[in-house]
Each structure stands twice: as C-alpha cells, then as structure tokens.
DRENDO-1510 file (C-alpha; in Angstrom, 1 decimal, always signed):
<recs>
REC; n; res; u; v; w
REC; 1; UNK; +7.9; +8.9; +30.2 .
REC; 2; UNK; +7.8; +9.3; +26.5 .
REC; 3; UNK; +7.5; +12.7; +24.6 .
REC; 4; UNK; +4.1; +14.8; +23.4 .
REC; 5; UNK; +2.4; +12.0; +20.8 .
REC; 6; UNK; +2.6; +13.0; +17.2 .
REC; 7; UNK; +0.3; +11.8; +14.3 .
REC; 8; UNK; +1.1; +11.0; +11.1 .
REC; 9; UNK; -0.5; +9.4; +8.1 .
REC; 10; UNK; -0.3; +6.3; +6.5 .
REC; 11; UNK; -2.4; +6.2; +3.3 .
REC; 12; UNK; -3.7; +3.6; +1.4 .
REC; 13; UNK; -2.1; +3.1; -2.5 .
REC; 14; UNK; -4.3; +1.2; -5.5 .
REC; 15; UNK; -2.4; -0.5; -8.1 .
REC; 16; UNK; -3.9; +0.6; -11.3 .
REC; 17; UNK; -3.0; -2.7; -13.3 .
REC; 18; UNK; -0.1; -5.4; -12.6 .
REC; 19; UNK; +1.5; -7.5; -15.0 .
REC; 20; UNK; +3.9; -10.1; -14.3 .
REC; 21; UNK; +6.4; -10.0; -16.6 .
REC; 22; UNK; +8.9; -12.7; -15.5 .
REC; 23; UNK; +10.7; -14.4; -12.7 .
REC; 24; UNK; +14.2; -14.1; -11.0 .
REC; 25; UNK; +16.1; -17.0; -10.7 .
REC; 26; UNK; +15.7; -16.3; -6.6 .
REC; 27; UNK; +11.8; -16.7; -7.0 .
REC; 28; UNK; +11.4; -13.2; -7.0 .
REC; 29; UNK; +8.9; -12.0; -9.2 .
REC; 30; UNK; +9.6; -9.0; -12.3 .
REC; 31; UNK; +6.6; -6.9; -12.3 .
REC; 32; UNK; +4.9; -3.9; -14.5 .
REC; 33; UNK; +2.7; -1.8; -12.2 .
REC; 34; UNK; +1.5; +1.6; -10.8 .
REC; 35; UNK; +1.2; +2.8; -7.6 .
REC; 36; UNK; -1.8; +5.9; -6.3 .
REC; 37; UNK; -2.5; +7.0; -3.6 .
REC; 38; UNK; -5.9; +7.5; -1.7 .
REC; 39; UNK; -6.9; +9.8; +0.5 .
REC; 40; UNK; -7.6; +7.4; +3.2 .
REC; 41; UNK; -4.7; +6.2; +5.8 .
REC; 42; UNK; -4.2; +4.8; +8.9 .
REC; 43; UNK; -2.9; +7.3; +11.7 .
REC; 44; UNK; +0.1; +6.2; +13.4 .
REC; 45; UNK; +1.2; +8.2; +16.8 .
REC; 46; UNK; +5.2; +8.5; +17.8 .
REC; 47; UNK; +6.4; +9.0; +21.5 .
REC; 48; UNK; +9.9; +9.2; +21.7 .
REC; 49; UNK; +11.0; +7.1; +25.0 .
REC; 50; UNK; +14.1; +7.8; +27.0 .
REC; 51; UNK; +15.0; +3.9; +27.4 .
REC; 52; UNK; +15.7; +1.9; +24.5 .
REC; 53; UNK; +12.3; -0.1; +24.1 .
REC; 54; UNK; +10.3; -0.1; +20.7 .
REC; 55; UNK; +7.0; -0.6; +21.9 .
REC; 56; UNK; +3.3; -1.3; +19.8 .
REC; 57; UNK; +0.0; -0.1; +20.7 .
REC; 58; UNK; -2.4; -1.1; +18.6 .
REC; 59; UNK; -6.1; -1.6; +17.7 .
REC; 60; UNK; -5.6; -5.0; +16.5 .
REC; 61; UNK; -4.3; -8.0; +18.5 .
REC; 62; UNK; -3.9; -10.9; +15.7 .
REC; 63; UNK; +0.1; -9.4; +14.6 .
REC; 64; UNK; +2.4; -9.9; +17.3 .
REC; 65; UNK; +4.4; -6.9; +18.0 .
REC; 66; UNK; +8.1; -8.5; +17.6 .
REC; 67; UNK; +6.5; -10.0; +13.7 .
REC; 68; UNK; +4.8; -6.0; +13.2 .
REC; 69; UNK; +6.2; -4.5; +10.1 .
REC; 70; UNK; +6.0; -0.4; +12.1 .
REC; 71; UNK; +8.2; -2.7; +14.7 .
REC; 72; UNK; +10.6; -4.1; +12.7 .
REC; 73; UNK; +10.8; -0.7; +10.6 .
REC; 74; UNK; +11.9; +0.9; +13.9 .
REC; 75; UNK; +14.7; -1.4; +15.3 .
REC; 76; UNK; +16.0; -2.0; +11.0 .
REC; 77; UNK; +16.2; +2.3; +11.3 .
REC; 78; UNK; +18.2; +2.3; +15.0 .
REC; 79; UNK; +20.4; -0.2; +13.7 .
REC; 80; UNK; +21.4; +1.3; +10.3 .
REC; 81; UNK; +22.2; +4.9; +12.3 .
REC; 82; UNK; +23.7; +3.3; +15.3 .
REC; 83; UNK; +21.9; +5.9; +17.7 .
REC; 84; UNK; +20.1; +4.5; +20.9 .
REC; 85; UNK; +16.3; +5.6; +20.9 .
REC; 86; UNK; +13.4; +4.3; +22.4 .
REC; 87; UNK; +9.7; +5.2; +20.8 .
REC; 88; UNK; +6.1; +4.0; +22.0 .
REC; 89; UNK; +4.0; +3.4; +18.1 .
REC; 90; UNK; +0.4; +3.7; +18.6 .
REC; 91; UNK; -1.8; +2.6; +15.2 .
REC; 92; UNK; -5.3; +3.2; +14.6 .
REC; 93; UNK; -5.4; +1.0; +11.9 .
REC; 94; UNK; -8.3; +2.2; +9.4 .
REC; 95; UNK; -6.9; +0.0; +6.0 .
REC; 96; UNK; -8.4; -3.6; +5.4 .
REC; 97; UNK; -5.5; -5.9; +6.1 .
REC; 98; UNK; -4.7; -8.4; +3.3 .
REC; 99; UNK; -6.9; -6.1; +0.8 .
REC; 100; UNK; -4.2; -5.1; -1.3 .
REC; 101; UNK; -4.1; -1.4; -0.2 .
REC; 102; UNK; -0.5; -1.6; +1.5 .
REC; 103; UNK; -1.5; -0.5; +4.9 .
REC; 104; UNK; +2.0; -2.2; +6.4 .
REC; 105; UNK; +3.9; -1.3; +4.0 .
REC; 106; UNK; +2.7; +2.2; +4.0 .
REC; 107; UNK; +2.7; +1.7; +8.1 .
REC; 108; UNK; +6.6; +1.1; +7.8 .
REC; 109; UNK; +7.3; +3.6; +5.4 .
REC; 110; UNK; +5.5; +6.1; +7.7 .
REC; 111; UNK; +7.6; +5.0; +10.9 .
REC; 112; UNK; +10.9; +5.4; +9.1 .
REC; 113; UNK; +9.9; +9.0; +7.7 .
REC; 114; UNK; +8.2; +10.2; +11.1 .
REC; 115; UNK; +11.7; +8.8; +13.1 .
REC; 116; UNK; +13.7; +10.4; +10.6 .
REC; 117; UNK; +12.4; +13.8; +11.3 .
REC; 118; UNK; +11.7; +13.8; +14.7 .
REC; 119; UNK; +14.9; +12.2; +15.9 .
REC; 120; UNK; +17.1; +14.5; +13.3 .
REC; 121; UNK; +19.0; +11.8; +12.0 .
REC; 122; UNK; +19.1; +13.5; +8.3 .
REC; 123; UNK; +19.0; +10.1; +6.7 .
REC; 124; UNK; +17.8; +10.8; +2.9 .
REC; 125; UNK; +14.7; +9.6; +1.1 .
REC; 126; UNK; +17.6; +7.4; -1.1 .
REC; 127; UNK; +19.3; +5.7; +1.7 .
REC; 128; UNK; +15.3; +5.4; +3.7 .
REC; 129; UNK; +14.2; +3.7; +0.5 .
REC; 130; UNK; +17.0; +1.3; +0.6 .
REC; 131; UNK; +16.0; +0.2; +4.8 .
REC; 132; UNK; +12.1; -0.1; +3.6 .
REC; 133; UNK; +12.8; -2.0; +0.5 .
REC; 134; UNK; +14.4; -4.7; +3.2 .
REC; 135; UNK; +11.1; -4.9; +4.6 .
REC; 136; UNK; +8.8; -5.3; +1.2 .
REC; 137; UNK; +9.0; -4.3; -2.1 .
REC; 138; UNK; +6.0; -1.9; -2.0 .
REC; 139; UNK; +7.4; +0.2; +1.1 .
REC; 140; UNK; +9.6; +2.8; -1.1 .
REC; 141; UNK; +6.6; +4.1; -3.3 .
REC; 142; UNK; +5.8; +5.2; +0.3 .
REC; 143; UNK; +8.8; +6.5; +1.2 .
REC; 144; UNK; +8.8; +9.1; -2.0 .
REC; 145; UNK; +5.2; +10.0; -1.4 .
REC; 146; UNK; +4.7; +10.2; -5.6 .
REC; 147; UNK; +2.6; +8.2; -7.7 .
REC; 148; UNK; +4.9; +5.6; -10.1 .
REC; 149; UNK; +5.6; +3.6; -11.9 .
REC; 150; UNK; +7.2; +0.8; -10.9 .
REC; 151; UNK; +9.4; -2.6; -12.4 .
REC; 152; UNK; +11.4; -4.8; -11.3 .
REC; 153; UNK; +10.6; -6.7; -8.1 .
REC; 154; UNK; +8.9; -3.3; -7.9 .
REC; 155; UNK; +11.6; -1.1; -6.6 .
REC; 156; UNK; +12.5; +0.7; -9.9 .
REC; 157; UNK; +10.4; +3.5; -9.8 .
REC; 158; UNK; +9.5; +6.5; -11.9 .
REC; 159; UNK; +7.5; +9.7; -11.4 .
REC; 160; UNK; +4.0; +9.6; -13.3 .
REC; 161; UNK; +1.1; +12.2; -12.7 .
REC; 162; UNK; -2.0; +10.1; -14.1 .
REC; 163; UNK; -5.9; +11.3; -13.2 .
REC; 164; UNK; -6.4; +11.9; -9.9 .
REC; 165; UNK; -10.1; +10.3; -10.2 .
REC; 166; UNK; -12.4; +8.8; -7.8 .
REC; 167; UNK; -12.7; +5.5; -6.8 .
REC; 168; UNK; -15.2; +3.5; -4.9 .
REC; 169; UNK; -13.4; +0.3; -3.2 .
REC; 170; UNK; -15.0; -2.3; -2.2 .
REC; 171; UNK; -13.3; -4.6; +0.6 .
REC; 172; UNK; -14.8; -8.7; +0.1 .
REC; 173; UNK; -14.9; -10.2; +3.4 .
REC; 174; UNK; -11.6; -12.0; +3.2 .
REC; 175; UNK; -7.8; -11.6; +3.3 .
REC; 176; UNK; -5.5; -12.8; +0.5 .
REC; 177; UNK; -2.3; -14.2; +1.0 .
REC; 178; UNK; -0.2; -12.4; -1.6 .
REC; 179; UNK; +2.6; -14.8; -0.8 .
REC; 180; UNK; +0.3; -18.1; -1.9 .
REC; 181; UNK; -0.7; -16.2; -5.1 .
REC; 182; UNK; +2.8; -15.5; -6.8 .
REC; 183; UNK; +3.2; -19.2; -5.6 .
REC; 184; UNK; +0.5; -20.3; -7.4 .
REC; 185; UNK; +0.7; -22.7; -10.3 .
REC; 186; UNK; -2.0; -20.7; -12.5 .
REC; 187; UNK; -0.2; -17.3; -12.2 .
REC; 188; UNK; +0.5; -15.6; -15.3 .
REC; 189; UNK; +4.2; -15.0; -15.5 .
REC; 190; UNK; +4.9; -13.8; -19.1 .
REC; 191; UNK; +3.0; -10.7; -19.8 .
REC; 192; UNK; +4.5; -8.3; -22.7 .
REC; 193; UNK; +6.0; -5.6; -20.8 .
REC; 194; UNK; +4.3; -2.6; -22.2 .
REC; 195; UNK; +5.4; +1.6; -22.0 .
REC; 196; UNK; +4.1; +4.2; -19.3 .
REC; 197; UNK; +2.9; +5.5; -22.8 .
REC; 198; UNK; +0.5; +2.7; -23.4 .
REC; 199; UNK; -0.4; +2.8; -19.5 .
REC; 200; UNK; -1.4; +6.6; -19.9 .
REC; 201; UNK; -3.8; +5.5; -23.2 .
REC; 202; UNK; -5.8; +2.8; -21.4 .
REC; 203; UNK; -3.0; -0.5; -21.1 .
REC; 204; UNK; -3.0; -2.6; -18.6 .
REC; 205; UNK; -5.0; -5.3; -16.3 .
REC; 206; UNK; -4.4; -7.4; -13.6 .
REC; 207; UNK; -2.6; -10.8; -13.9 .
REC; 208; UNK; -3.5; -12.1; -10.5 .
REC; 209; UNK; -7.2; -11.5; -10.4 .
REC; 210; UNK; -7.4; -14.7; -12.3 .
REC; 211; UNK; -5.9; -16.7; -10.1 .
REC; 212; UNK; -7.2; -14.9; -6.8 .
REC; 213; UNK; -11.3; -15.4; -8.6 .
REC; 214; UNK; -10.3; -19.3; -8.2 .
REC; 215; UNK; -9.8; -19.1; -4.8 .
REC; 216; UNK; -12.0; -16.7; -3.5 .
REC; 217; UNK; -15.4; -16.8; -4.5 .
REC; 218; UNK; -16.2; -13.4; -2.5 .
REC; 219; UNK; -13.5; -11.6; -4.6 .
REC; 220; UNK; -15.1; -13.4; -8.0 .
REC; 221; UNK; -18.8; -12.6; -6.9 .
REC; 222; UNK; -17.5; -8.7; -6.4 .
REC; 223; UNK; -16.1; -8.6; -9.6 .
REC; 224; UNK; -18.9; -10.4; -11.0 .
REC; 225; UNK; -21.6; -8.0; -10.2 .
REC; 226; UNK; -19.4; -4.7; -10.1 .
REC; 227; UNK; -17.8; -5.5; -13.6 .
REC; 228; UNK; -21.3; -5.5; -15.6 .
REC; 229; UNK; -22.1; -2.0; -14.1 .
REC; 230; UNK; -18.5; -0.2; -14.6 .
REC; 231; UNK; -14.7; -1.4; -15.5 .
REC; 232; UNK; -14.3; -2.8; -12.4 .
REC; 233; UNK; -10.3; -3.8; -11.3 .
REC; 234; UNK; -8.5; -5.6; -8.1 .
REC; 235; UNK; -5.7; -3.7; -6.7 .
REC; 236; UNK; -2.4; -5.6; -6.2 .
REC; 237; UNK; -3.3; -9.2; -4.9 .
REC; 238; UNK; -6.7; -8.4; -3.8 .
REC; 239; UNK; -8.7; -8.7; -2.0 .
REC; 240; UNK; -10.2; -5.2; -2.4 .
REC; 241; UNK; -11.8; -3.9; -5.8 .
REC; 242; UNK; -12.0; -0.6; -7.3 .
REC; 243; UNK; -13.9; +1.4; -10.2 .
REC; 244; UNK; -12.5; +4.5; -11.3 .
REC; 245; UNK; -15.1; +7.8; -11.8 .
REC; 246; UNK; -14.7; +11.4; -12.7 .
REC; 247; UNK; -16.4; +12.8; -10.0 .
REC; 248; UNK; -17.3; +12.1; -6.3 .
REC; 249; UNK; -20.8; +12.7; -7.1 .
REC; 250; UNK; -20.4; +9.6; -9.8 .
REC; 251; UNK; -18.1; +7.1; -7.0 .
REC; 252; UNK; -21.0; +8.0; -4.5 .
REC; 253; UNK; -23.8; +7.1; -6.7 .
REC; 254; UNK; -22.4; +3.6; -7.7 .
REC; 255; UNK; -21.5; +2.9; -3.9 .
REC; 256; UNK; -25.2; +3.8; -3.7 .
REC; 257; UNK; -26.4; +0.5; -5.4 .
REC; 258; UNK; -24.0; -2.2; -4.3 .
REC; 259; UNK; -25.7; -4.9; -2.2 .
REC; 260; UNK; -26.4; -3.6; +1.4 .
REC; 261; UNK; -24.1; -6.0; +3.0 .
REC; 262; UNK; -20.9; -5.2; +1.2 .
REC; 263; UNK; -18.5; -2.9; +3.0 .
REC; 264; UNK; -16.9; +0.1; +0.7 .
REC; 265; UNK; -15.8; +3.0; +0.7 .
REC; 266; UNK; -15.3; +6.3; -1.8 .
REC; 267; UNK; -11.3; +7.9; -1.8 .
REC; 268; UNK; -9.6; +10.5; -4.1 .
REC; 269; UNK; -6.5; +9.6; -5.9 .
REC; 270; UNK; -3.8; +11.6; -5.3 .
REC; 271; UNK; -0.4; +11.6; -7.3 .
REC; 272; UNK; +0.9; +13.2; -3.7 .
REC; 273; UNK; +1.2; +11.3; -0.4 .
REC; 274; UNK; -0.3; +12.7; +2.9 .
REC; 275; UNK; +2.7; +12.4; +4.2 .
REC; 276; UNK; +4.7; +14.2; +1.7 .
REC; 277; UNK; +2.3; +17.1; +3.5 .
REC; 278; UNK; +2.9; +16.2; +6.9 .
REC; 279; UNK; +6.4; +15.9; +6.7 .
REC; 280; UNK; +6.6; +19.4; +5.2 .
REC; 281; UNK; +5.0; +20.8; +8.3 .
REC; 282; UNK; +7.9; +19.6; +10.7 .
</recs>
C-alpha cells in the first residue's frame, strides 16, 4: 500500500575520450576523462511503502534484485540517515547494459536524488556524492547533473560546458566487462595527463578501445566501418560507439547508412542532466 508512483530520469552519459594515466597501489585505476550527457534515460518509478522493504520491479530478470545497483543505492541511503522507509523501484530500463553509457550508475544516482527529495531527508548533493561514489566511481557525475571533467579514480570532478552536439550511438551486439578490461595485460596505463584546455582544442582518445577491438570483434568491425566515414570513438569501456555531428539532420543522415542490422540510435548532448530538471520541479 505504497504511495502515488513518481518518474524520474536516468540518462545516459558518453565519455568523450579516456586516458589512463596511472595506477593506485590498491589496483585502482587514475584516469583523465569527460562525462556528457544524452538526452536518452531510463525511467525509474518511486513508491514509498509503509513497511520497511526495498523492493525491484523490473523489465529485466538477468540482475538479481539483492546484487541491483537502484537496490543497494536504496538500503546504502536508509542506512547513512538512520530513518526507516520502505519504497517499491520500478525500471523501464531503455540503456544497453554493459555499453558503456552508465545506465546503473546513473540508475543509482537517480534513486538516491529521487529518495532524497521525496522522503525530505535534506541530505546535500556533497554528502549524496560521497554514498554513490561507494557504489562506483561514475555515480557522482550523476549525482551533480553537470557535464565534467573528471580525474582521479574518476571522482575529482570539475564543471566544463563543451558542444552540446549530436551523436549517433551505435550499440554492437555484446556486453563488455569493464572489470576484465582495466585487468587486462594490454591496457595502456601511462598516458600523459593533458589540460581541459587541450581537451576543449581537440585532445584526447580512448585508451581502452585497443584492448576492447582484441576481444570483441563486433566492437572492432563497428569501429572499422564507422571510422572511415566520420571520427568515430567508444565511450568508456565500450561496447557502444559514437560520432559526433553538428546537427540532428547530419547524426540522422549517417544513422541512415549504417548496415541494416545494427541497432543505434541519435541523442543530444547536454552539459545539464534531466534530472537536474526533474528535481527542480519537486
């Protein structure tokens, strides 16, 4: 006997380059990156319960709801304020898991803003960035809803405002395993750092697509044929690809010729988060 459900958004981020510029001596990788986000999300429903169960609905089975990241997000954010609540999660999951887009991170970061308003509990964006940054390294970009720029384990963040273009994404028919890619052998982990300045003039690639092109010949075909029509980049450890245009009419052109049986999409970038917007309405 739960409350009215409300919707919120969950949107996709790209990472316009990453560089790997060393390693902790815990295994933790330092990185050089940027975070945008599109203007496509999953939509995640809240319904406050009156008992104290955290409960998943969701329209994928393979994630079992205890493991969940929008789970764990919940019960890390009732323990940290000490107040009893219950909520039912619903997610209509729209991101490609494993495709580098952040859909669980961004999933989390939505639950812990969305619980934070509607339960009052007045928490600030600082102390929800330090919960979500327990749960992965890319969940605070989400919680502070701005395009950055991001070092460190990628935690360290600063405010950047770079094109909002257009982007057609293409999504390989596979999932990567981010963890077994920083594990791997091959992985560049020296890059030069370089400056937001030399980002903003054209810096910057990708030091995990070689590695990731090794192991998944749908990701290597992708950037095969996409990369002698337009600068063609992956976004964090794949799998999904991206090329960057000025206009929509431009992004829906190239989706136009890609091989019938590959599955993509055009999105906006925005320097803004949906949920920045949402959470402004509340």
């Amino acid at each position: 006997m739960g409350s009215v459900p409300v919707s919120w958004p969950a949107p996709a981020k790209i990472n316009l380059f990453l560089h790997v510029v060393g390693r902790r001596e815990d295994g933790y990788h330092l990185l050089q990156t940027a975070f945008q986000f599109l203007d496509i999300a999953d939509e995640l429903e809240f319904s406050l319960r009156k008992d104290m169960q955290i409960r998943r609905q969701a329209n994928y089975h393979h994630i079992l709801q205890e493991a969940d990241l929008v789970v764990r997000a919940a019960a890390m954010l009732r323990e940290q304020v000490g107040t009893p609540f219950g909520v039912d999660i619903r997610i209509n999951k729209r991101l490609p898991m494993g495709g580098g887009l952040g859909g669980g991170s961004s999933d989390a970061a939505t639950t812990l803003v969305a619980l934070n308003s509607l339960l009052r509990l007045n928490l600030s964006v600082d102390e929800l960035a330090g919960i979500g940054l327990k749960l992965g390294a890319d969940v605070p970009v989400f919680i502070r809803c701005h395009s950055a720029w991001a070092e460190g384990v990628g935690e360290i963040l600063t405010v950047i405002t770079p094109p909002e273009d257009w982007y057609l994404v293409v999504v390989p028919d596979c999932q990567v395993a981010t963890a077994d890619i920083f594990n791997s052998a091959d992985l560049t982990r020296n890059t030069p750092a370089i400056t937001i300045r030399d980002f903003l003039a054209g810096a910057g690639h990708n030091d995990c697509e070689k590695v990731v092109r090794q192991r998944y010949p749908e990701i290597a075909e992708v950037l095969d044929w996409l990369g002698r029509r337009y600068e063609t980049r992956m976004t964090g450890t794949g799998a999904c690809l991206f090329a960057r245009f000025t206009t929509q009419e431009q992004a829906n052109d190239a989706a136009s010729t890609l091989p019938d049986s590959w599955q993509r999409f055009v999105a906006r970038g925005l320097n803004q988060s949906p949920l920045a917007a949402r959470l402004s309405r509340e």
